[in-house]
C-alpha positions as CSV (number, residue, x, y, z in Angstrom):
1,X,0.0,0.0,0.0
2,X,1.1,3.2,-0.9
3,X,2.5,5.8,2.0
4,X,1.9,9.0,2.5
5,X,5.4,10.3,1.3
6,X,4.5,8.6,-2.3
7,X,1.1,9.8,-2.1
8,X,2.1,13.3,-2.2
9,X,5.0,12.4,-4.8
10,X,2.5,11.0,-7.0
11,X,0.6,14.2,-7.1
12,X,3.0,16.9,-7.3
13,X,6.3,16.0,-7.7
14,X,8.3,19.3,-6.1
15,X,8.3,17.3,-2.5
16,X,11.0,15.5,-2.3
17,X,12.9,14.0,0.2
18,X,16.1,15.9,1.0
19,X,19.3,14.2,-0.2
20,X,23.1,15.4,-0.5
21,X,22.8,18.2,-2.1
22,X,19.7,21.4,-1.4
23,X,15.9,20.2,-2.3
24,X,15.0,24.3,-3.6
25,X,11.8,24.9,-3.4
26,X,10.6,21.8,-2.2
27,X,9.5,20.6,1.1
28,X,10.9,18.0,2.4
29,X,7.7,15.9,4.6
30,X,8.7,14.7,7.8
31,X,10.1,15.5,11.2
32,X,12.1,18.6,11.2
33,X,14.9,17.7,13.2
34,X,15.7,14.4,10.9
35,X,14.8,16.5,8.1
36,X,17.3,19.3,9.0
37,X,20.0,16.4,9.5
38,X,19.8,15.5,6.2
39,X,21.2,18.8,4.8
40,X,24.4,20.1,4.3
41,X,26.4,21.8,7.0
42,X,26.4,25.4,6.4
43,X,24.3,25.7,4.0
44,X,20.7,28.6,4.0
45,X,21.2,32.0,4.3
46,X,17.8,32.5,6.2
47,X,15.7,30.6,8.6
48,X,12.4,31.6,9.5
49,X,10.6,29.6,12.1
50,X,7.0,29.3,13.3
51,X,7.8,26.3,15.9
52,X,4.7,24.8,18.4
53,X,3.9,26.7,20.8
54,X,3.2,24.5,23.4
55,X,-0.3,26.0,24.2
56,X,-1.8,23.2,26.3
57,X,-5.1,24.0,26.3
58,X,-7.0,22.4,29.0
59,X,-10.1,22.3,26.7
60,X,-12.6,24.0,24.1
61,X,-12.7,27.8,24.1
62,X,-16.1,29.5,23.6
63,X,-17.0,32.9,23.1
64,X,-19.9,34.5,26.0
65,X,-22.9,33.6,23.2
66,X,-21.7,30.1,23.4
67,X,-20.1,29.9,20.2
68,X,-17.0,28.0,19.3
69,X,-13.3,30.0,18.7
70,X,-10.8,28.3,16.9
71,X,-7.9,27.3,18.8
72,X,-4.4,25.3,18.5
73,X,-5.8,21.7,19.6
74,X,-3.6,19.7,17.3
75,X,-1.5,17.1,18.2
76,X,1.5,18.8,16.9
77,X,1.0,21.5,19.5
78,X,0.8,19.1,22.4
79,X,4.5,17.7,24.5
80,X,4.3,15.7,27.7
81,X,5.7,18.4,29.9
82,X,7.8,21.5,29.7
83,X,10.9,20.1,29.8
84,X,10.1,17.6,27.0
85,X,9.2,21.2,24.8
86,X,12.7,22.2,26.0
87,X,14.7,19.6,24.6
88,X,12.7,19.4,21.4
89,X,13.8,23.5,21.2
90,X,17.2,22.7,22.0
91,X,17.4,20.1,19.3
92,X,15.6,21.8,16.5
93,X,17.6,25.0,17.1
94,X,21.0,22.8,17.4
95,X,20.5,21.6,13.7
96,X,19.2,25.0,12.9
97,X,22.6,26.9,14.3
98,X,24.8,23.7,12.0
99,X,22.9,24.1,9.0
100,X,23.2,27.7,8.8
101,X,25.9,29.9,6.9
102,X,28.4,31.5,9.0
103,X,26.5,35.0,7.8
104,X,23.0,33.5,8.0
105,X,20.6,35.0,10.5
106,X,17.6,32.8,11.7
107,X,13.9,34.2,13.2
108,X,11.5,32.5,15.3
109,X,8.1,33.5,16.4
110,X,6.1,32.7,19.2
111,X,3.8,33.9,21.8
112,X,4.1,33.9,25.4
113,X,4.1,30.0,26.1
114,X,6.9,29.2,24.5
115,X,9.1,32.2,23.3
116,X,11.3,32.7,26.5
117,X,12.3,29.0,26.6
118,X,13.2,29.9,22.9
119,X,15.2,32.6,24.0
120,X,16.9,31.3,26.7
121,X,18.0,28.2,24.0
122,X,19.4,30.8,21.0
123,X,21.6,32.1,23.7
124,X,23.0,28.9,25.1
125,X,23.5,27.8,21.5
126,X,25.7,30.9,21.1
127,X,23.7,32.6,19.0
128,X,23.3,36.7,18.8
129,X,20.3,38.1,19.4
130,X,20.3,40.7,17.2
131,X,16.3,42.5,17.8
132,X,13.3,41.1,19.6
133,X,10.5,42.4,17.6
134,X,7.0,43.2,18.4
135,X,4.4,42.1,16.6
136,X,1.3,43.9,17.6
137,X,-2.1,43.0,16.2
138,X,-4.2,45.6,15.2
139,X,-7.5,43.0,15.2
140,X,-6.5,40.3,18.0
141,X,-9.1,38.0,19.8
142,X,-10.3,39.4,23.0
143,X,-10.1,38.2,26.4
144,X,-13.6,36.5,26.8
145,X,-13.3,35.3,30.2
146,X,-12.3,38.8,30.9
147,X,-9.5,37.4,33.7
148,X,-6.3,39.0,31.7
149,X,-5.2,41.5,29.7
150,X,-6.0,41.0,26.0
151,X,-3.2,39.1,24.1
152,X,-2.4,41.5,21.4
153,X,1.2,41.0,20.1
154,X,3.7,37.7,19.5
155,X,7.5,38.4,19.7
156,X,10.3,37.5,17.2
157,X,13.6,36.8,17.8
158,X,16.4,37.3,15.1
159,X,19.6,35.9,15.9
160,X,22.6,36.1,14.0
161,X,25.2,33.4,14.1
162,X,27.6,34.9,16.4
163,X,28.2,38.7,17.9
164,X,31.2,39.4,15.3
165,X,29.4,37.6,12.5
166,X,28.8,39.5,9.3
167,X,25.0,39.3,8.1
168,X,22.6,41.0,6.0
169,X,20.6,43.6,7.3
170,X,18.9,45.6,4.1
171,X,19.0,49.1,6.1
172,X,18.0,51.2,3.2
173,X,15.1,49.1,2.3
174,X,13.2,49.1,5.4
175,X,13.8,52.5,5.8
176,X,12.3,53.6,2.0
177,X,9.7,50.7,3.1
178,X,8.8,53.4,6.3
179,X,8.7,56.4,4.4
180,X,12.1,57.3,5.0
181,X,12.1,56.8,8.7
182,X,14.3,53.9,10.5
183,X,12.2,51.1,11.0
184,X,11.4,50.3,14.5
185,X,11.2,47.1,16.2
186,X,7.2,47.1,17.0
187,X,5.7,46.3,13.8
188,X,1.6,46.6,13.0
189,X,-0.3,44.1,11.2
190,X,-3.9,42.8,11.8
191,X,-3.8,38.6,12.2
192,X,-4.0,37.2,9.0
193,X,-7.5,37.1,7.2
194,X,-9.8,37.5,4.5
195,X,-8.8,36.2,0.9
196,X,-5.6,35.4,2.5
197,X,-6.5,32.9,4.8
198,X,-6.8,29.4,3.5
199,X,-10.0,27.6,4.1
200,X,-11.6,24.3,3.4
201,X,-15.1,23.5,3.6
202,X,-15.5,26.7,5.5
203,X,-12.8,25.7,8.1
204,X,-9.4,27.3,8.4
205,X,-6.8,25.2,7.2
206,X,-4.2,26.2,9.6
207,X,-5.1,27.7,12.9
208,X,-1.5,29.7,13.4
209,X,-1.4,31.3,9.3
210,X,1.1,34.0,9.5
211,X,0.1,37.2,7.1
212,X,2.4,37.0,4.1
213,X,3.2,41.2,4.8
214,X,4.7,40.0,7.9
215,X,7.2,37.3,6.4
216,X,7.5,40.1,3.2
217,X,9.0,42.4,5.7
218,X,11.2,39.8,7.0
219,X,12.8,38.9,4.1
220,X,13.4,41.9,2.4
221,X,15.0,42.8,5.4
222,X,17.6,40.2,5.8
223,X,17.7,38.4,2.3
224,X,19.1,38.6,-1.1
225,X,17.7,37.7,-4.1
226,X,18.7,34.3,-4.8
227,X,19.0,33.6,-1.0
228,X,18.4,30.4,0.7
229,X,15.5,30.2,3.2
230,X,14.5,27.5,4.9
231,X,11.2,26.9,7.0
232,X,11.0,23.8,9.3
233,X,7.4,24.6,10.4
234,X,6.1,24.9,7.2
235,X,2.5,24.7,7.4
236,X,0.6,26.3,4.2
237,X,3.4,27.4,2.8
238,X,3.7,31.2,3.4
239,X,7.3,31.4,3.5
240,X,7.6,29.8,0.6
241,X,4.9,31.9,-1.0
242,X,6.5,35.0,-0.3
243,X,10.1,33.9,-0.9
244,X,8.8,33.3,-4.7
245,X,7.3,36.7,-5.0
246,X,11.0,38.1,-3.6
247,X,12.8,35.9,-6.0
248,X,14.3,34.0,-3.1
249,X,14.6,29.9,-3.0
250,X,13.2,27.9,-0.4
251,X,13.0,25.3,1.5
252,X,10.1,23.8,3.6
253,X,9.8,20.9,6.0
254,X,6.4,19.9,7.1
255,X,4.9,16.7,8.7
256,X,0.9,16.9,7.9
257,X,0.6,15.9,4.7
258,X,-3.1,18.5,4.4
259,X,-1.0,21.6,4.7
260,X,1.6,20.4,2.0
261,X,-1.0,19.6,-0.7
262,X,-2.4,23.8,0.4
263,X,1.1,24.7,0.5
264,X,2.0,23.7,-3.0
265,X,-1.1,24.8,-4.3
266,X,-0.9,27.7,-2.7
267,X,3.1,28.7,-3.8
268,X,2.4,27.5,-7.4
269,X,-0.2,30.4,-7.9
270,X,2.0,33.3,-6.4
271,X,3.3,35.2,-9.2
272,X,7.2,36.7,-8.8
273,X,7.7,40.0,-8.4
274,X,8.9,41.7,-12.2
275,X,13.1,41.6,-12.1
276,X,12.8,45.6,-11.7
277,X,10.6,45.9,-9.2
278,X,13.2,43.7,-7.0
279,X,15.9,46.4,-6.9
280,X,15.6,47.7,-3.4
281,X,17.1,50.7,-1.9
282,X,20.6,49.7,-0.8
283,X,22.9,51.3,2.1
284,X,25.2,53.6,0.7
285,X,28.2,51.3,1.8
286,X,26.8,48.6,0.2
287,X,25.6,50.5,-3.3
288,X,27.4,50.1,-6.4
289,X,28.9,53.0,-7.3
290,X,28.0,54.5,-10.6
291,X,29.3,57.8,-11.4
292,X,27.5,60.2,-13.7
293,X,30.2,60.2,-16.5
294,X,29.5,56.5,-17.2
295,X,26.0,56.9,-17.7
296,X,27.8,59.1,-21.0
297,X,30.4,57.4,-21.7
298,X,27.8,54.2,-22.6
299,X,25.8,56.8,-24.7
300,X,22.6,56.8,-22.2
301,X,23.0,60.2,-22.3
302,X,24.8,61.8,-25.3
303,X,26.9,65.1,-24.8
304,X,24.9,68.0,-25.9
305,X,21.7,66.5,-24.4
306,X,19.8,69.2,-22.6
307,X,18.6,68.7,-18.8
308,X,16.0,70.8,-16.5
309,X,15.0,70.7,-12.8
310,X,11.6,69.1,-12.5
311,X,9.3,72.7,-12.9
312,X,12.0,73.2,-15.8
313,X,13.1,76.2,-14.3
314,X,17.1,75.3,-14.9
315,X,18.7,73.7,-18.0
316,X,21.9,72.9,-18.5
317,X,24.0,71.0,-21.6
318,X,25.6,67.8,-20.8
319,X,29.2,67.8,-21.9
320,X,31.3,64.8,-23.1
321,X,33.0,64.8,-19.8
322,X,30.2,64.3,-17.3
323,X,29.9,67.8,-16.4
324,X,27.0,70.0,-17.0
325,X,27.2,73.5,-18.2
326,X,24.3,76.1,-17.5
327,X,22.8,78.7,-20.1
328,X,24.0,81.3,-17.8
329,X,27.6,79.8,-18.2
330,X,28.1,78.2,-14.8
331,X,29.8,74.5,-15.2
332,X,30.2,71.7,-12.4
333,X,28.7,68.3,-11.5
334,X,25.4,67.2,-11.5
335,X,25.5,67.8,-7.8
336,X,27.8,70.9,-7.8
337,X,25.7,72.7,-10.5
338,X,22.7,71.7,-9.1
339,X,23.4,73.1,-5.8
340,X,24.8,76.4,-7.6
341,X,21.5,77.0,-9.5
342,X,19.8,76.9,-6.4
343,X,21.7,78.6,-4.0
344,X,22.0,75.4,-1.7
345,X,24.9,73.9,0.4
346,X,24.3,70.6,-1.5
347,X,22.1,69.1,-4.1
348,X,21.3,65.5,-5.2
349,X,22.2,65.8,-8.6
350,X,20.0,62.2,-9.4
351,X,17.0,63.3,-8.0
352,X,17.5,67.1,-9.2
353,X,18.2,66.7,-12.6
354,X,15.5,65.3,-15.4
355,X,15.5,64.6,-19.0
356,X,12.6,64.6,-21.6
357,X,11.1,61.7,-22.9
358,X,7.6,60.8,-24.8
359,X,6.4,60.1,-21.5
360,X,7.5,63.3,-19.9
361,X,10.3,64.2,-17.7
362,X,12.2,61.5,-15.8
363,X,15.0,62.1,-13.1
364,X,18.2,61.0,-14.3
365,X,18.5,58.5,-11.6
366,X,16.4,56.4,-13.9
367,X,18.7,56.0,-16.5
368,X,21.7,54.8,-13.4
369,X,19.2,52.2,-12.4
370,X,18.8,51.3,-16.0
371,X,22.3,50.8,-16.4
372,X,22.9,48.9,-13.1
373,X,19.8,46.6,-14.1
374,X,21.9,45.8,-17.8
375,X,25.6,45.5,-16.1
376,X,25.2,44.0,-12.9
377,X,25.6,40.0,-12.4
């Protein structure tokens, strides 16, 4: 008779089981912690995980009219004691901290239950702890009983793999992502919902589905395109969802053999983000430097080419050496002009500067994107 493993080979042949070398975008159905010991030593660049919680409910929750909530009352959730949750932490995060590349960074989730034992593990594995984040619910289940405070948030802990490790940390990004402000470590999102959340004869699939903006934010934080990011609490799949749309690969490892089949349905209908639109803001330190010359040079922009300010109330010629001459006679840099014209201290000669097209103006930072875009690997 057939097992489940070949079951959900026979229908959709991206799970695999893991072997020597990465299963990308696959998940790999089993236990984590044998599944994670089955790939190569320093090998993801990103590890996002949703572990159990270890809620323990002592039985069905119902709301003052009587009716039903959804809760975590799966078996997966349930461990014989707290120390039994401990060692499976310990373990999980063990083969987590081997697997990972010297400059990977992992994040774990969790709620109250369960994410100081978490905690107190990453440390004694030597990890980092690089930021706890807040993540506060703007639509979270009230108290019904009334006897506590309303549980409105869930904590994540990134972790780098050591405190002189090097790691990615997308500065720039999260910072254009907040308009222009430095992102903070309390984050907003309502619980996930609507279209989003996957159902099934009217039931939720999953009872813990993360919103795919809060894993977005994640990995455009910490990854690269092409990255490696690996979920060992798969469950429908939204890591794996969202690392698609980011152009990221990924790797999922899942037991229930329900939230695979929504998983891979799921990930095969999310569409990847257009090459373009995946050119995030970089940090300065980090950004490839393209001076304004080259852009000339490789005939974006030919000499004698006429540029204006965005109200076209200054022109000025380009000139075969990079430099831009005024009609008034003044001559400097896009940034030294620019900041002369206007009787500045400085000017961002990228942003400052447009040229014509049958569209309408367009800052010449355009074309340097453009040009970045065709040259860089």
């Amino acid at each position: 008779m057939m097992g489940v493993l070949e079951k959900v080979r026979a229908r959709r042949a991206p799970v695999v089981v893991a072997d020597a070398d990465l299963p990308l975008d696959s998940i790999i159905m089993g236990d984590c912690i044998a599944a994670m010991r089955s790939l190569p030593a320093k090998s993801v660049d990103m590890i996002f995980a949703d572990p159990p919680y270890n809620l323990q409910l002592g039985g069905d929750l119902s709301r003052p009219d009587g009716s039903h909530v959804d809760a975590v009352t799966d078996d997966w959730d349930k461990f014989d004691s707290l120390s039994a949750y401990e060692k499976f932490t310990r373990n999980w995060l063990a083969e987590a901290r081997r697997i990972l590349k010297d400059n990977g960074t992992i994040w774990v989730i969790g709620s109250y239950h369960n994410i100081f034992k978490v905690g107190s593990a990453i440390q004694d594995l030597n990890f980092w702890i690089l930021n706890d984040i807040i993540w506060r619910k703007s639509n979270p289940m009230p108290n019904f009983k009334g006897t506590r405070f309303t549980n409105a948030h869930e904590t994540l802990i990134w972790a780098s793999m050591g405190e002189k490790a090097r790691y990615t940390f997308n500065y720039r990004s999260m910072k254009t992502l907040n308009d222009e402000l430095q992102m903070r470590s309390d984050w907003e999102f309502p619980v996930c919902g609507g279209q989003e959340r996957l159902k099934k004869g009217g039931t939720k699939v999953h009872p813990t589905q993360k919103p795919e903006a809060l894993i977005y934010r994640i990995l455009l934080a910490c990854t690269k395109p092409g990255d490696v990011v690996l979920d060992p609490f798969f469950g429908t799949g939204t890591t794996g969802a969202v690392a698609k749309r980011l152009g990221r690969r990924w790797i999922g490892i899942e037991r229930d053999l329900g939230y695979c089949d929504a998983a891979l349905e799921r990930i095969a209908a999310a569409l990847p983000l257009d090459e373009s639109a995946l050119v995030t803001m970089q940090s300065p330190r980090s950004a490839p430097k393209v001076a304004f010359g080259v852009l000339v040079e490789n005939n974006y922009l030919t000499p004698g080419r006429v540029l204006s300010d965005a109200k076209r109330r200054h022109r000025a010629l380009v000139r075969a050496d990079g430099s831009l001459e005024s009609v008034c006679g003044a001559v400097g840099s896009i940034h030294k002009l620019g900041a002369i014209l206007q009787g500045a201290p400085a000017c961002n000669g990228w942003t400052f500067w447009h040229y014509d097209t049958p569209d309408g103006l367009m800052p010449i930072d355009a074309l340097r994107k453009t040009y970045l875009l065709a040259t860089q690997p």
